[in-house]
N, CA, C and O atoms as a printed pandas DataFrame, in Angstrom:
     atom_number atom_name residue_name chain_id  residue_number  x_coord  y_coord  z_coord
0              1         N          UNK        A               1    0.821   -1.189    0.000
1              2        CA          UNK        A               1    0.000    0.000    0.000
2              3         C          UNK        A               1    0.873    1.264    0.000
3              4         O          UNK        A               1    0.578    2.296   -0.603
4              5         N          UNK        A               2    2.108    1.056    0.825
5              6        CA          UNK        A               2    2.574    2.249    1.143
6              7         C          UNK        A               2    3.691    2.193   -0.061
7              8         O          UNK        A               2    4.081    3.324   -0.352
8              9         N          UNK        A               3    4.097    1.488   -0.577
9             10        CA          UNK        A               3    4.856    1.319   -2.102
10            11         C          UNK        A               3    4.281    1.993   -3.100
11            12         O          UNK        A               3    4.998    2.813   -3.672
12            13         N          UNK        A               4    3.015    1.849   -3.516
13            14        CA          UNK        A               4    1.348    2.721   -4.471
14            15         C          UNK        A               4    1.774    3.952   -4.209
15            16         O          UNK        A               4    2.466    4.590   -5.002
16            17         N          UNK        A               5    1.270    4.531   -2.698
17            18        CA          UNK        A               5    1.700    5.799   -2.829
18            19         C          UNK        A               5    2.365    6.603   -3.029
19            20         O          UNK        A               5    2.145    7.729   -3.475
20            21         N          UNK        A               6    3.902    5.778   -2.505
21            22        CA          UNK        A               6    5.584    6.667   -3.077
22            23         C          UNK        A               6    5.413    6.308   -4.096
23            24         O          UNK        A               6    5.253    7.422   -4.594
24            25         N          UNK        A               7    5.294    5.619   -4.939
25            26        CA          UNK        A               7    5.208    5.194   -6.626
26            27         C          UNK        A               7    4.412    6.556   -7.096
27            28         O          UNK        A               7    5.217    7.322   -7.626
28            29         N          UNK        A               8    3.264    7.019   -7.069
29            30        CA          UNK        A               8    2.330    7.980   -7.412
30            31         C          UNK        A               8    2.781    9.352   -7.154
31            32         O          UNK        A               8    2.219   10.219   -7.823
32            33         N          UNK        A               9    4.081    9.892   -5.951
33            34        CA          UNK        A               9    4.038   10.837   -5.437
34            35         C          UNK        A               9    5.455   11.193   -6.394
35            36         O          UNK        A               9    5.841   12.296   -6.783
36            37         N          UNK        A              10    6.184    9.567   -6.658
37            38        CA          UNK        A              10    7.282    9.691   -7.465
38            39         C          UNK        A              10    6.867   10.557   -8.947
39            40         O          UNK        A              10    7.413   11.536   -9.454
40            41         N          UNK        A              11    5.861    9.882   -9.320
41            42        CA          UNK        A              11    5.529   10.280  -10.753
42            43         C          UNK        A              11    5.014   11.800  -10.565
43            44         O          UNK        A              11    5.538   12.678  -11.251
44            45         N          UNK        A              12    4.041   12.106   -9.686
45            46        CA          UNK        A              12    3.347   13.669   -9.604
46            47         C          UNK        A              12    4.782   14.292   -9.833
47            48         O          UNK        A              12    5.119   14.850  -10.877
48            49         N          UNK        A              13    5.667   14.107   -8.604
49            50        CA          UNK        A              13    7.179   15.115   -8.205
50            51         C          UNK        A              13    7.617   15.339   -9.478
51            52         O          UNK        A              13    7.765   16.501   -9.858
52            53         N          UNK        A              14    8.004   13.797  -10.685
53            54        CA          UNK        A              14    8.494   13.904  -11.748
54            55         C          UNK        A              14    7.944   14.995  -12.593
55            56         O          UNK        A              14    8.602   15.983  -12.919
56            57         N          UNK        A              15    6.704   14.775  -12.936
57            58        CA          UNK        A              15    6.026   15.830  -13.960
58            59         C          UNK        A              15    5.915   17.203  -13.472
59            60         O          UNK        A              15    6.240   18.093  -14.258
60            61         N          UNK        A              16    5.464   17.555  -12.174
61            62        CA          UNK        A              16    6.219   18.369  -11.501
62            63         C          UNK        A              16    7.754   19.107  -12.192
63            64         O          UNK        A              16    7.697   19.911  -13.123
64            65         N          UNK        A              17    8.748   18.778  -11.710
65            66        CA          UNK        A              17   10.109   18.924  -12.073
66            67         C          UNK        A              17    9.862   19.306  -13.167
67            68         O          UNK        A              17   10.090   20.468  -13.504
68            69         N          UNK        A              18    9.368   18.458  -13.925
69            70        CA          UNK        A              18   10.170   18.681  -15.720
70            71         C          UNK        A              18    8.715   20.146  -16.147
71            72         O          UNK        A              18    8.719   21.082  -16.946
72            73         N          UNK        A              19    7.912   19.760  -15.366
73            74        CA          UNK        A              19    6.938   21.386  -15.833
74            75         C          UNK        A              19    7.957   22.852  -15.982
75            76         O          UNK        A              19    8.247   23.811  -16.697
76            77         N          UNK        A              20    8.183   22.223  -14.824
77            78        CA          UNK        A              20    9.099   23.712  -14.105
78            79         C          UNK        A              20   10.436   23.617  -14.880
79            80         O          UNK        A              20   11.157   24.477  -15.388
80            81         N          UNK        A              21   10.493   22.625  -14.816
81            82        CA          UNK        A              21   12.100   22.807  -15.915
82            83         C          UNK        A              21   11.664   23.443  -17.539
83            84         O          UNK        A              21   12.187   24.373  -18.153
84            85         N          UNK        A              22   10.623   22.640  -17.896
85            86        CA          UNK        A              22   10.190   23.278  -19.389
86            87         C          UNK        A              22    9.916   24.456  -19.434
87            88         O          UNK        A              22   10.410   25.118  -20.346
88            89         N          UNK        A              23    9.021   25.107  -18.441
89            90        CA          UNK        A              23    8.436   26.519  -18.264
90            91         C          UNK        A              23    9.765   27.312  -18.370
91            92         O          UNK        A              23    9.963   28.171  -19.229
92            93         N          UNK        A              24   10.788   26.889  -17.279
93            94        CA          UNK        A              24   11.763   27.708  -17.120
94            95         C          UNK        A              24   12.655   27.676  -18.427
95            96         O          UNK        A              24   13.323   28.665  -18.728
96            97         N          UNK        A              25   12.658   26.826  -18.999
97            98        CA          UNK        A              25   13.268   26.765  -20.436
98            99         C          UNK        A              25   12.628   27.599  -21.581
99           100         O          UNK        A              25   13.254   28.427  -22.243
100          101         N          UNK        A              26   11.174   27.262  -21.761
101          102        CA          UNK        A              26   10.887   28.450  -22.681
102          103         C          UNK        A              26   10.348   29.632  -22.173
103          104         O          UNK        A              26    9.412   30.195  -22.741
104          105         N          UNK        A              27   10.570   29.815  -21.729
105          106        CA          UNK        A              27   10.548   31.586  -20.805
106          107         C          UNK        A              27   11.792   31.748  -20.727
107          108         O          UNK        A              27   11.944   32.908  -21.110
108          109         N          UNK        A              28   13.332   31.107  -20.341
109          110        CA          UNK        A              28   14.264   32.146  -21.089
110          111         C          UNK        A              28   14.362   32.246  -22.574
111          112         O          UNK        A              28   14.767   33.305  -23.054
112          113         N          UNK        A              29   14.034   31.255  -23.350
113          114        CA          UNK        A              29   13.820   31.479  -24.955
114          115         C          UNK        A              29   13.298   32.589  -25.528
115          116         O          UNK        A              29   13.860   33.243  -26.406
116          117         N          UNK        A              30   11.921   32.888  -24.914
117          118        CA          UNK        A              30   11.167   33.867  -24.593
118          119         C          UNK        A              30   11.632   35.047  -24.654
119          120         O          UNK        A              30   11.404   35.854  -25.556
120          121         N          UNK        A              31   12.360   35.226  -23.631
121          122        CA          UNK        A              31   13.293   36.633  -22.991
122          123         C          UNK        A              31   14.250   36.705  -24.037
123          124         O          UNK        A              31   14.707   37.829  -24.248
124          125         N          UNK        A              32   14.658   35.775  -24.738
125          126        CA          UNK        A              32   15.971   36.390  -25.017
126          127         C          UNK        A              32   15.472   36.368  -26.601
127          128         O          UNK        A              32   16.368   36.647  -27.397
128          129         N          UNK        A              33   14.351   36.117  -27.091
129          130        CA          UNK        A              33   14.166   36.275  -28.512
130          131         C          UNK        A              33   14.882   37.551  -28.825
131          132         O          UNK        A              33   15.725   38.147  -28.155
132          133         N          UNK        A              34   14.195   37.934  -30.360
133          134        CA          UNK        A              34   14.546   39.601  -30.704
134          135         C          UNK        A              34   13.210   39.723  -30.748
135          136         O          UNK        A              34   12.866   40.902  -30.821
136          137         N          UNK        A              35   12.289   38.916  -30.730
137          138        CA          UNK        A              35   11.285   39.666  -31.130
138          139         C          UNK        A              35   10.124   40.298  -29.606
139          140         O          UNK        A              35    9.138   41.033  -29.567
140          141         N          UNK        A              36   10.786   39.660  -28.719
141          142        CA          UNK        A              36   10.383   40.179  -27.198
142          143         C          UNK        A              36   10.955   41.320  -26.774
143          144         O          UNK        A              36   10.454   42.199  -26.072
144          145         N          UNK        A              37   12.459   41.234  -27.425
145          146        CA          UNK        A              37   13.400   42.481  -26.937
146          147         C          UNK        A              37   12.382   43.591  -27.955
147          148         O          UNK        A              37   12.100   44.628  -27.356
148          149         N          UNK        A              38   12.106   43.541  -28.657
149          150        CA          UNK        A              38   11.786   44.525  -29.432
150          151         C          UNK        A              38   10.291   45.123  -29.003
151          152         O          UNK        A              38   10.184   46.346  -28.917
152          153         N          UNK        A              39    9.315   44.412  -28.774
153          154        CA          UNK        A              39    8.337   44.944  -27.985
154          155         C          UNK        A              39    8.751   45.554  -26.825
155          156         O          UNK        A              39    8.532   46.682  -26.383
156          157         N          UNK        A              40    9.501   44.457  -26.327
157          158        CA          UNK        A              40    9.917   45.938  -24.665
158          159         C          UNK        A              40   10.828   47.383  -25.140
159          160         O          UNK        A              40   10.907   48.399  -24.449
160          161         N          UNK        A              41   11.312   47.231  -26.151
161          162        CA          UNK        A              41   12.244   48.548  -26.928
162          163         C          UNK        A              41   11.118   49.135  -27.203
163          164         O          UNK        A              41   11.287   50.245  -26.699
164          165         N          UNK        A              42    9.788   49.128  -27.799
165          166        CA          UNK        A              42    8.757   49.617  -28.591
166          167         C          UNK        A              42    8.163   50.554  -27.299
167          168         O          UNK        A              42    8.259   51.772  -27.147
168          169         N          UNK        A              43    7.515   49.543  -26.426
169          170        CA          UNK        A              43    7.135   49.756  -25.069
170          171         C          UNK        A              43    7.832   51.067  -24.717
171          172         O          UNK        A              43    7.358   52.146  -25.073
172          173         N          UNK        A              44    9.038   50.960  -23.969
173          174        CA          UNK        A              44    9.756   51.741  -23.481
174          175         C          UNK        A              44   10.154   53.027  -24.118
175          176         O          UNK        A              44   10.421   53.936  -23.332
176          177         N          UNK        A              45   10.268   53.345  -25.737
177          178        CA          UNK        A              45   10.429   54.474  -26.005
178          179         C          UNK        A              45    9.372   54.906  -26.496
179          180         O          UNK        A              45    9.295   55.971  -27.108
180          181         N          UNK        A              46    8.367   54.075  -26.270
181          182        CA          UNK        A              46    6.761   55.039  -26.763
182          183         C          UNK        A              46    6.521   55.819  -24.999
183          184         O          UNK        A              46    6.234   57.004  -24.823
184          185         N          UNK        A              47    6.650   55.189  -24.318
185          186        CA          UNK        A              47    6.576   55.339  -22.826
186          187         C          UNK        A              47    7.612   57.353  -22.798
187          188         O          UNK        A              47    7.114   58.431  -23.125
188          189         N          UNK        A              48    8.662   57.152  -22.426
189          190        CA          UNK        A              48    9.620   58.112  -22.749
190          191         C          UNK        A              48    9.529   59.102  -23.626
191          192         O          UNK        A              48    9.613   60.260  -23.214
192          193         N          UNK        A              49    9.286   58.751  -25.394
193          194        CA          UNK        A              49    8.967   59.716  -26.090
194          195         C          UNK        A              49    7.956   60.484  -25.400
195          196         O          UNK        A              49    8.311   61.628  -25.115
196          197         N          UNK        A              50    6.637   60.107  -25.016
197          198        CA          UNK        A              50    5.670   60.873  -24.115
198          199         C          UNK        A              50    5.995   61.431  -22.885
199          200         O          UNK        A              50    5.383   62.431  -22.510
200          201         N          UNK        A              51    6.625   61.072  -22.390
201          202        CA          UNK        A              51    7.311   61.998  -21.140
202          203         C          UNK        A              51    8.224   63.010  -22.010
203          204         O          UNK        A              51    7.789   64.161  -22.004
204          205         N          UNK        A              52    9.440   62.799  -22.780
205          206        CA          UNK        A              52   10.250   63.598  -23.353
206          207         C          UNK        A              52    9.833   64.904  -23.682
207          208         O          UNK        A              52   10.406   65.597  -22.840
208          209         N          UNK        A              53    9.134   65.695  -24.452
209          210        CA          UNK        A              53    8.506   66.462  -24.851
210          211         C          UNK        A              53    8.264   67.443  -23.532
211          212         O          UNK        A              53    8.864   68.501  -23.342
212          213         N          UNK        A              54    7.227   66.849  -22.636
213          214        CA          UNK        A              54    7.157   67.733  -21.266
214          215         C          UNK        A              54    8.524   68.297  -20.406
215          216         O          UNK        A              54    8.655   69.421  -19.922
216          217         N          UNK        A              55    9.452   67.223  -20.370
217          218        CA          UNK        A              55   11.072   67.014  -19.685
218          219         C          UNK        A              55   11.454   68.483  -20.409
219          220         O          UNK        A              55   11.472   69.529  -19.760
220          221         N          UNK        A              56   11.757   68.413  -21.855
221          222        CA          UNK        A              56   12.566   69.330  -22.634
222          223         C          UNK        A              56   12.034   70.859  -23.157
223          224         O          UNK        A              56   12.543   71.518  -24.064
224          225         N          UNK        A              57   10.911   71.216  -22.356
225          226        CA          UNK        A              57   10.127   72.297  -22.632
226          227         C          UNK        A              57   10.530   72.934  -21.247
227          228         O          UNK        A              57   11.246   73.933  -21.183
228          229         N          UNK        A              58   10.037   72.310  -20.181
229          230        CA          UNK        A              58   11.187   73.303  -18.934
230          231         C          UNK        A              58   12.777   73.141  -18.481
231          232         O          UNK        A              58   13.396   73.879  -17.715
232          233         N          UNK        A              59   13.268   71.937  -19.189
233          234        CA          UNK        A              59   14.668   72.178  -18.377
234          235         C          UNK        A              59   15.509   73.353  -19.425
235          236         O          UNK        A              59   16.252   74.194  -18.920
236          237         N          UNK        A              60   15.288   73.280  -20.884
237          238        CA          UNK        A              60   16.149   73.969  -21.826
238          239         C          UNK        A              60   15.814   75.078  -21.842
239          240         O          UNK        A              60   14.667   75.484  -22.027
240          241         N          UNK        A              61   17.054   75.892  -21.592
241          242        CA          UNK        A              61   17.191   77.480  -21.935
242          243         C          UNK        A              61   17.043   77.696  -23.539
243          244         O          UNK        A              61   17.421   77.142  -24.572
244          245         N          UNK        A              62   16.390   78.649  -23.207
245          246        CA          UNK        A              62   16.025   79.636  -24.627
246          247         C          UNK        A              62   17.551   80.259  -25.100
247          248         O          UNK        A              62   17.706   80.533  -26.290
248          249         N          UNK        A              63   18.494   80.438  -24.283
249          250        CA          UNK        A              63   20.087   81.233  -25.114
250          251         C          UNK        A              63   20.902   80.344  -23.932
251          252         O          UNK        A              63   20.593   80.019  -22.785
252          253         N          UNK        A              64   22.061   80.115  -24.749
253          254        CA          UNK        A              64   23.370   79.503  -23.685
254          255         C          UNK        A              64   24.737   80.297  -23.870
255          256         O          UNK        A              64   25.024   81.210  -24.644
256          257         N          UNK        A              65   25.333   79.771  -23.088
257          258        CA          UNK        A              65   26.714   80.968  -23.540
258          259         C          UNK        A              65   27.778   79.634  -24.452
259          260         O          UNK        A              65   27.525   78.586  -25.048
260          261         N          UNK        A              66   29.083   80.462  -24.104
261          262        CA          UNK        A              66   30.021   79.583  -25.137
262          263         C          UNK        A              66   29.923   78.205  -24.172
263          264         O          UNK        A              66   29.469   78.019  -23.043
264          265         N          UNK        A              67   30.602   77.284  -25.213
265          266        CA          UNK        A              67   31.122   75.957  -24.892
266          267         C          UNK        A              67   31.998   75.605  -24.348
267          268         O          UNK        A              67   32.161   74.606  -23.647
268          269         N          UNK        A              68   33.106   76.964  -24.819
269          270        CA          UNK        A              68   34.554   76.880  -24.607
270          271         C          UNK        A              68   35.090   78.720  -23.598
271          272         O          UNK        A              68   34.726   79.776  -24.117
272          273         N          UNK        A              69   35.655   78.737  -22.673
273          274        CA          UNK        A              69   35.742   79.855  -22.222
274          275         C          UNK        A              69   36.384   80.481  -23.172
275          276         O          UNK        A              69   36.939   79.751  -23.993
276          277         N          UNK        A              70   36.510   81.982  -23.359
277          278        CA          UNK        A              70   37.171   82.671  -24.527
278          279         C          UNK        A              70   38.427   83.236  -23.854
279          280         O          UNK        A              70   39.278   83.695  -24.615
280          281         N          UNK        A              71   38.623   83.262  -22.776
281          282        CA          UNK        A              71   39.439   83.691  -22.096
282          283         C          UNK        A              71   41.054   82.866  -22.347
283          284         O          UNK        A              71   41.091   81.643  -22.483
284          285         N          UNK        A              72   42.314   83.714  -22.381
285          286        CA          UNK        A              72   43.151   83.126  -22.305
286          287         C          UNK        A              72   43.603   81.815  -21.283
287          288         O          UNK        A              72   43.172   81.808  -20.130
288          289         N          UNK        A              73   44.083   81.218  -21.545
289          290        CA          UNK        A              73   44.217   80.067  -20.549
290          291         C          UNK        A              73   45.828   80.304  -20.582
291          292         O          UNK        A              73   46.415   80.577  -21.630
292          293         N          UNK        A              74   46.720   80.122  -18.860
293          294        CA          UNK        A              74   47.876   80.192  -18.422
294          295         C          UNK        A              74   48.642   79.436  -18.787
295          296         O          UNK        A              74   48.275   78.422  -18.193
296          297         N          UNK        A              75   49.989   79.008  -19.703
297          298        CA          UNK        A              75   50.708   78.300  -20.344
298          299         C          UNK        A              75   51.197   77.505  -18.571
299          300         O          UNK        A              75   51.070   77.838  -17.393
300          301         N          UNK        A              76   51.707   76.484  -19.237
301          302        CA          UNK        A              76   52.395   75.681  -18.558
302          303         C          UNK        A              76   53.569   76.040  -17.878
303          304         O          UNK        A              76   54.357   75.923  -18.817
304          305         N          UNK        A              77   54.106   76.316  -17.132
305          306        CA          UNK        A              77   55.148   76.717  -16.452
306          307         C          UNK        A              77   56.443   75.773  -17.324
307          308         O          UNK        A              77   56.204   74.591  -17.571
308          309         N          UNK        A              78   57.587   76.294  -17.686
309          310        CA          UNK        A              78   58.897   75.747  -17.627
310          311         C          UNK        A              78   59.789   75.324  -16.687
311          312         O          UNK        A              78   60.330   76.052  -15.854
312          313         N          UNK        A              79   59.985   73.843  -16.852
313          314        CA          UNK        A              79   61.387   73.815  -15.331
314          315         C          UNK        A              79   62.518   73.638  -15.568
315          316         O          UNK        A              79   63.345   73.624  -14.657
């Protein structure tokens, strides 16, 4: 009787295991397609582009100064 049941609990555990092993197998397949990466790329800069617009209307100045100071810069000392 008690042989039946570890026999039965053997097989559940088994199919068990290999579920979880398969699941976990094609779900990283999944993840690492291009064509998943690319919906979350799609996702994410449709997301952003819509924020962007609001972001770049108050942080950017209307005039900036130079890039580069115009001012002479002090040569290197000689030793």
């Amino acid at each position: 009787m008690i042989r039946k049941i570890l026999d039965a609990l053997t097989i559940v555990t088994t199919i068990l295991v290999l579920g979880i092993l398969g699941g976990g197998f094609f779900t990283y397949n999944y993840l690492k397609s291009p064509q998943f990466q690319e919906k979350i790329l799609n996702k994410i800069l449709g997301e952003v582009k819509g924020l962007l617009p609001n972001v770049m209307d108050k942080s950017l100045p209307d005039m900036t100064g130079p890039s580069v100071p115009t001012n002479k810069i002090p040569g290197i000392p000689k030793l």
